[in-house]
C-alpha positions in Angstrom: 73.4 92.1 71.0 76.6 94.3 71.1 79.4 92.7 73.0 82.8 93.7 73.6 86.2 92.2 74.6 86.8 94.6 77.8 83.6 95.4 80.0 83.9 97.4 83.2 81.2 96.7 86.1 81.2 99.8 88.4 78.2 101.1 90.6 78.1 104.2 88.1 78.3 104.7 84.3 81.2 107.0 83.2 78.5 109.7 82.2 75.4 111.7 83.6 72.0 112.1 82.3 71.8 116.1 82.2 69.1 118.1 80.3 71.0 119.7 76.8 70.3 123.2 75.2 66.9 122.0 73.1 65.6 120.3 76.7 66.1 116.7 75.8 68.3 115.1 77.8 71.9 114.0 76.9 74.9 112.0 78.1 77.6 113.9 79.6 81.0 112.3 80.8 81.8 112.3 84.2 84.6 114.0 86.0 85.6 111.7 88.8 88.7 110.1 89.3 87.7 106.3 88.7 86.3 107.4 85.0 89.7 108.7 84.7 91.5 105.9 85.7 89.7 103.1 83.9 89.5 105.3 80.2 93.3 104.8 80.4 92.8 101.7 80.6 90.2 101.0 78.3 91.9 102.5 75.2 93.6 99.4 74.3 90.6 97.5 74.0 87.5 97.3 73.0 85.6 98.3 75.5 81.8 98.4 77.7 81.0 99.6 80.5 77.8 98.0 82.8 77.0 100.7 85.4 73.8 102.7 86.9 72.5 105.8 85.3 72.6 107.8 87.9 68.7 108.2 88.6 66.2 105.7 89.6 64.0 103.6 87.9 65.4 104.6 84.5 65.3 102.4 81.7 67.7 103.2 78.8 68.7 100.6 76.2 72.5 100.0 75.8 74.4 103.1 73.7 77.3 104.0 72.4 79.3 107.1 73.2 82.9 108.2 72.7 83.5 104.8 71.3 82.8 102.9 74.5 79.5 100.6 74.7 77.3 102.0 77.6 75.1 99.6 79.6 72.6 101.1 81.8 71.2 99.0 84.8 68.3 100.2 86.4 67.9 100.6 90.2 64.6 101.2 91.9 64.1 103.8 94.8 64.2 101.0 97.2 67.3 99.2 95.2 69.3 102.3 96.1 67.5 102.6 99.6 68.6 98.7 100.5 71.4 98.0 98.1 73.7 101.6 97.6 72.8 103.4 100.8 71.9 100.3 103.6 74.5 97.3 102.2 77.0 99.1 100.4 77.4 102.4 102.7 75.5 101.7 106.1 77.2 98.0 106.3 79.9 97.3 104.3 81.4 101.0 104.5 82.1 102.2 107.8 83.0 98.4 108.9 86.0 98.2 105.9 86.7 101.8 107.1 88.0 100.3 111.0 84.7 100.8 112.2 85.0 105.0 112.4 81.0 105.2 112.5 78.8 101.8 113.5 77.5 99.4 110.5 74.5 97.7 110.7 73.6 94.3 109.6 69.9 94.3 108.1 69.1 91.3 106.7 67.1 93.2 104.0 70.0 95.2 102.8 71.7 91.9 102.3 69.0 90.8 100.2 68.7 93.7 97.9 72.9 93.6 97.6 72.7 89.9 96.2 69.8 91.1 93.9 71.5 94.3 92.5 74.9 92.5 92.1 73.1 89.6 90.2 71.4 92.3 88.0 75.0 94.0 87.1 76.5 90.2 86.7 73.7 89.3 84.2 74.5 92.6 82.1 78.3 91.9 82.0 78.0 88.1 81.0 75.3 88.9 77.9 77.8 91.8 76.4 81.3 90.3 77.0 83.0 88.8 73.9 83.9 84.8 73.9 86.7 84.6 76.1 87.0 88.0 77.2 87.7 90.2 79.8 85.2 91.6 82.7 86.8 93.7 85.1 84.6 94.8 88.3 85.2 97.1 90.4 84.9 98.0 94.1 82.3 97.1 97.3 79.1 97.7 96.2 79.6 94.7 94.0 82.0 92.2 96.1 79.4 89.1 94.4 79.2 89.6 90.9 82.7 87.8 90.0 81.5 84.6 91.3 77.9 85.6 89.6 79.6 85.9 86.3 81.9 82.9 86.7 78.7 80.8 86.7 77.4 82.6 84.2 80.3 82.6 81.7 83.0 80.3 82.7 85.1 81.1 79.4 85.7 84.5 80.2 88.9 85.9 82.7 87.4 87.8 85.3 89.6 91.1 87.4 88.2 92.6 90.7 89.8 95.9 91.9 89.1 96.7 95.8 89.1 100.8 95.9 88.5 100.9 99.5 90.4 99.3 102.5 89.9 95.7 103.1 89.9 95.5 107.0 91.2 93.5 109.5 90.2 89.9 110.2 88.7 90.6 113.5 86.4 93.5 111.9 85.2 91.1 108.4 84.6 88.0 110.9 81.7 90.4 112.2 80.2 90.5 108.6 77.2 88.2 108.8 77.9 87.1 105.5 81.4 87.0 105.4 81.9 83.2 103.4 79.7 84.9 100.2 82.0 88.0 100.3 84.6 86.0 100.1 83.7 83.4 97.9 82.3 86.0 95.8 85.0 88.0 95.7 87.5 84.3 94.9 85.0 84.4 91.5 88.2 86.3 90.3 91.0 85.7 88.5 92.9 89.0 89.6 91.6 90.7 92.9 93.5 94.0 93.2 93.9 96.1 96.2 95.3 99.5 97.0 97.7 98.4 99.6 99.8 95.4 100.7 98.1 95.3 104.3 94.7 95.3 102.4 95.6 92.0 100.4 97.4 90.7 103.5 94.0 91.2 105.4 92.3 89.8 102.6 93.8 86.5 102.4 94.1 86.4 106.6 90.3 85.7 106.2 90.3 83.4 103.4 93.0 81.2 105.5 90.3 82.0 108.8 87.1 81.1 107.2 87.5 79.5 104.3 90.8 77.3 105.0 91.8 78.1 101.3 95.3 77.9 101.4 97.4 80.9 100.4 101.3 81.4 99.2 103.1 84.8 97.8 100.4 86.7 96.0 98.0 83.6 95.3 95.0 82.0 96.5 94.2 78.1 95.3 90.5 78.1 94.8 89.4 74.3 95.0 86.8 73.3 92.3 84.2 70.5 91.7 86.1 68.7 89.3 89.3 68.6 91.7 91.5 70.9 89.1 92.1 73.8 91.9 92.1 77.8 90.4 94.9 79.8 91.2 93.5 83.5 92.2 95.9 86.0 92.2 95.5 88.3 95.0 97.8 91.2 95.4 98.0 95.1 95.9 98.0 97.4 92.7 97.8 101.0 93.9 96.0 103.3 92.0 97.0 106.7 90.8 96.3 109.8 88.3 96.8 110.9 84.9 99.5 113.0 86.1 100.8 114.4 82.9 96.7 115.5 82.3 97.6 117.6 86.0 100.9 119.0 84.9 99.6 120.3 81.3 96.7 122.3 83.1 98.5 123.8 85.9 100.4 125.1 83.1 97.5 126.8 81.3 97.8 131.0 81.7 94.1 131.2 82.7 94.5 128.7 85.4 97.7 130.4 87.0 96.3 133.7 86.9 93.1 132.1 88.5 95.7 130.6 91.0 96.9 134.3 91.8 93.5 135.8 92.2 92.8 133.4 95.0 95.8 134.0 96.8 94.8 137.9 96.8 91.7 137.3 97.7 92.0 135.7 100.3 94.6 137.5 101.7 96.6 135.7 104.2 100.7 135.0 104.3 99.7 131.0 103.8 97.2 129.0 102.7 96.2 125.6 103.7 94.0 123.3 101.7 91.7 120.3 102.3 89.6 119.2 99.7 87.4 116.0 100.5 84.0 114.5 99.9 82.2 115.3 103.1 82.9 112.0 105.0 83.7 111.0 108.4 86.4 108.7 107.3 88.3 112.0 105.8 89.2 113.5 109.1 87.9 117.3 108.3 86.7 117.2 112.3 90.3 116.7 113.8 91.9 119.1 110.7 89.6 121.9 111.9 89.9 120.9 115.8 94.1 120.9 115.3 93.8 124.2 113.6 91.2 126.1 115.8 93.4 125.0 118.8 96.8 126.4 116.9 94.8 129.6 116.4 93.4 129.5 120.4 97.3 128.6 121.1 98.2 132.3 119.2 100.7 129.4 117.5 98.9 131.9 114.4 96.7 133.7 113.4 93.8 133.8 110.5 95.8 136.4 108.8 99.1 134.6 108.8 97.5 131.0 108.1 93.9 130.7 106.2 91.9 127.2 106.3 90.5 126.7 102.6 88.6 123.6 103.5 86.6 122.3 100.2 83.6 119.5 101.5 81.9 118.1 98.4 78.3 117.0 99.4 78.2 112.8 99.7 75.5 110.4 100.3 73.1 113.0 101.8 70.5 110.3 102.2 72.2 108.7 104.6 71.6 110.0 108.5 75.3 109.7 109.5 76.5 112.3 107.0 73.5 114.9 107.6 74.8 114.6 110.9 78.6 114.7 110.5 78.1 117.9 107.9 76.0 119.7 110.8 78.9 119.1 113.5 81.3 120.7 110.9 79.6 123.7 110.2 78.7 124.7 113.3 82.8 123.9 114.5 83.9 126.2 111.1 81.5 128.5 112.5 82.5 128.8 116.3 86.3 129.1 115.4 85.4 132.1 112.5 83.6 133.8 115.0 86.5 133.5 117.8 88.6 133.8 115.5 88.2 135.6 112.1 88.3 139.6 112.1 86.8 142.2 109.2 89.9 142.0 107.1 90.3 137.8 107.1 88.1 135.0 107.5 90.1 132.2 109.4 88.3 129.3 107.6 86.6 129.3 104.0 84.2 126.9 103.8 83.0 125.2 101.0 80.4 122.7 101.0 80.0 122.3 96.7 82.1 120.2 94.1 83.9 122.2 92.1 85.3 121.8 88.1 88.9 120.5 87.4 90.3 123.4 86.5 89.5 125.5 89.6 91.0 122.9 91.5 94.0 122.8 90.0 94.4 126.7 90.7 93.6 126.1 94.6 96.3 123.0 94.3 98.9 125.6 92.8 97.8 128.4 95.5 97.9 126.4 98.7 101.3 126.5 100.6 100.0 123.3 102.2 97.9 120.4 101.5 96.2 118.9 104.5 95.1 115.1 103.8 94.3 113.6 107.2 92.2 110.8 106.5 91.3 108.7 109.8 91.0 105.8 107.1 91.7 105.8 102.9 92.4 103.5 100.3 94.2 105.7 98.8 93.4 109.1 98.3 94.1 110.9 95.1 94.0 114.4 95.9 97.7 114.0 97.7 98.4 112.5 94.5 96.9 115.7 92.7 98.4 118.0 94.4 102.0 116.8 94.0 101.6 116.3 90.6 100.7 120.3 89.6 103.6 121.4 91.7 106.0 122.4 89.3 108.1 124.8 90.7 109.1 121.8 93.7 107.7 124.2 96.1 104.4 123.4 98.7 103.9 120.9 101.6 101.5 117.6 101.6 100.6 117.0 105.3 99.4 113.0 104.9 98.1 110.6 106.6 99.9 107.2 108.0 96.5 105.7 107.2 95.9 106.8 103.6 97.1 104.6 100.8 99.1 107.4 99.4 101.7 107.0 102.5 103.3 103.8 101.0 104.3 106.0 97.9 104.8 109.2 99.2 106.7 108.8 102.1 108.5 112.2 101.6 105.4 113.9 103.0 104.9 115.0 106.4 103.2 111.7 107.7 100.8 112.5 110.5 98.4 110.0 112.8 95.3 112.9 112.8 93.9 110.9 116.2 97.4 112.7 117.7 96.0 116.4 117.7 99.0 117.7 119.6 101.2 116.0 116.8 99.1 117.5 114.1 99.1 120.9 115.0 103.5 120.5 115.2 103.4 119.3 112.1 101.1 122.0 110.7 103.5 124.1 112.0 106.8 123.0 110.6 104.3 122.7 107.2 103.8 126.7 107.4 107.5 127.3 108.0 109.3 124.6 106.5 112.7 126.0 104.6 112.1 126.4 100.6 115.1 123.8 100.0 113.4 120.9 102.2 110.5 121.4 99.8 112.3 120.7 97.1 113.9 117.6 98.4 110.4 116.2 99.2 108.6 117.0 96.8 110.9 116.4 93.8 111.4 112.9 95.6 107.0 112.5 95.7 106.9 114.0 92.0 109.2 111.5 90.9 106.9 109.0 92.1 103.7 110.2 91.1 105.0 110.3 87.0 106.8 107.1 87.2 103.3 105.4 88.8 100.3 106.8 86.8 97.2 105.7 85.9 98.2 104.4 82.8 101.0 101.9 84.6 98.6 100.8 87.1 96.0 99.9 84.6 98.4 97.8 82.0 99.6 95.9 85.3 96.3 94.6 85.8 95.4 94.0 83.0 99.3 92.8 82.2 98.2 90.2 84.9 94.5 89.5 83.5 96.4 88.4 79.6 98.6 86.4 81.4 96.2 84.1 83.0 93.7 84.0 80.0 96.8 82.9 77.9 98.2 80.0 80.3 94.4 79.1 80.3 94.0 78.5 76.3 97.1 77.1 76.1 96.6 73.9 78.6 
């Protein structure tokens, strides 16, 4: 049996099953931003990664690819049904995300969650090395640190937390709050994105579990009386910002930049790209901007709207619905407002390749990321990173992760419409020289914190416990 001294647990394998030129299907990688992030990561070990393959009831043996140790765990129709869609995105979703749309608390869902994070545990404990590393990441598998603490007490055991961790008042009406949180304490690192998050986090260990908590720490009380020390504190993710930088500068993708500004024609453009969720705020970015252009604040022709929407969970009711309530707003406001010459908002409900994005992120004047609630959020990270010349605006959220680093931004509460659509406007007509200020200040930030640096500080942390272990 393969093992290795690294292996990731994440909902997803870093690659997609996809049909090649002679038919037969092949592996190819993936592009999203949490492949990214853990590959840096990876390359100093020897590394596996246990994950879904990304269609149901597939059974694929463990592979090798790009010198990383696939492990493919199979979900049924109904695992996804119960476990990904029900637990993990009609439960444990919109209640970490402040309660924006209603959970619900089957007691089915909860069921097929402890089953499919037992399946993922068992995987990670058969092909980790003898004292090892396993390093899971985000909700969908909150239980399988404790799972593979039972299972391999030897080895040193990191959790990252992607996604907010909420308020005690909001967990405390998670029916099964104590295995969360005991499954979560299976840990010997649990990361977050912000310091609130981990605050939160250990506000309901002290509330329900009466563990008691100092600094960045946890003490985990044992059978044998020896107490664990967890260490629970915020590591915030970021990009491979350099990787941004070195495309932006590619002739193909600045001419490409170009063609989209002359195509679409307007004095300014403002960009949103998001998955198509109602945590993202798209409804009160279109509502703020229809109402500047009902206003005559500006036009269509003097500000466009390039909103990007990539498709998300559309097996779940609340998204069908949230991505018919957008179309039909981008379509009231383009017919009020657009005219033969200009379209006032382009609308784009389709994921699109790296590169292309990186052209939109060099074209837009201003980058609109008005989450109602993120862990993060990369693509304000993105976008600062490709702006070479110091010039552009980030419009950001107060409640995105990306505020505690880049508070040079515009910060903006998108529940204050009348306060959005001001600071839309001092976006479209803010001097060239207060560009520069801010966003020499946010670039500074985004190169000195990449991906790279926030995946050695976990780890970093991760050596250091596995070391004072052996050595008592």
């Amino acid at each position: 049996m393969p093992r290795a001294d690294l292996v990731v647990v994440a909902n997803r394998l870093p690659v997609d099953r996809v049909e090649g030129p002679d038919g037969e299907p092949i592996w190819r990688r993936s592009p999203g931003g949490l492949v990214t992030a853990l590959e840096q990561a990876m390359h100093s070990l020897d590394g596996a990664w246990v994950g879904w393959g990304g269609k149901p009831d597939l059974e694929v043996e463990p592979f090798e690819l790009d010198d990383t140790l696939l492990v493919p765990v199979s979900l049924s129709r109904e695992d996804l049904r119960d476990y990904y869609e029900g637990f993990s995105n009609g439960t444990i979703w919109p209640l970490y995300h402040d309660v924006i749309a209603a959970p619900e608390f089957k007691r089915s869902w909860w069921d097929a969650y402890v089953r499919v994070n037992r399946r993922f545990a068992e995987a990670a404990a058969e092909h980790v090395e003898d004292g090892g590393f396993v390093w899971v990441q985000d909700y969908q598998l909150q239980l399988v640190p404790q799972m593979v603490r039972e299972l391999r007490p030897d080895v040193t055991i990191g959790y990252f937390h992607h996604i907010p961790f909420p308020a005690y008042a909001l967990f405390a009406q998670l029916p099964w709050r104590r295995q969360v949180l005991e499954g979560l304490l299976g840990a010997d690192v649990v990361g977050f994105q912000r310091l609130a998050d981990a605050g939160n986090f250990q506000r309901s260990i002290r509330r329900l579990l009466n563990y008691p908590t100092k600094g960045d720490t946890v003490t985990v009380p044992t059978i044998d009386d020896d107490p664990r020390v967890v260490i629970s504190k915020a590591y915030p993710i970021s990009i491979d910002a350099n990787h941004f930088l070195e495309l932006a500068k590619r002739p193909d993708v600045i001419a490409r930049a170009q063609q989209l500004r002359e195509e679409i024609g307007s004095e300014k453009l403002m960009l949103g790209v998001d998955r198509l969720d109602y945590t993202k705020g798209i409804r009160h970015r279109l509502k703020a901007y229809g109402e500047l252009l009902a206003d005559g604040r500006i036009s269509g022709h003097e500000a466009t709207l390039v909103q990007i929407a990539s498709p998300s969970r559309p097996g779940v009711e609340a998204y069908q619905e949230l991505r018919d309530e957008i179309e039909m707003t981008v379509a009231r406001i383009n017919g009020d407002y657009s005219t033969v010459e200009n379209t006032a908002i382009r609308y784009l409900h389709q994921g699109y390749p790296r590169e292309e994005m990186v052209a939109l992120y060099l074209a837009a004047d201003v980058m609109l990321v008005t989450a109602l609630r993120d862990g993060m959020n990369l693509v304000a990270k993105e976008y600062v990173a490709v702006r070479g010349d110091n010039t552009g605006v980030l419009v950001l959220s107060e409640f995105a992760g990306a505020a505690d680093e880049l508070g040079s931004a515009l910060l903006v509460n998108p529940h204050d419409i009348e306060g959005m659509k001001d600071i839309m406007m001092r976006a479209l007509t803010m001097p060239p020289a207060e560009q520069a200020r801010r966003m020499k200040t946010m670039r500074r930030k985004v190169f000195d914190n990449d991906v790279e640096k926030w995946g050695q500080s976990v780890l970093s942390d991760l050596r250091e416990i596995r070391a004072r272990r052996r050595s008592q």
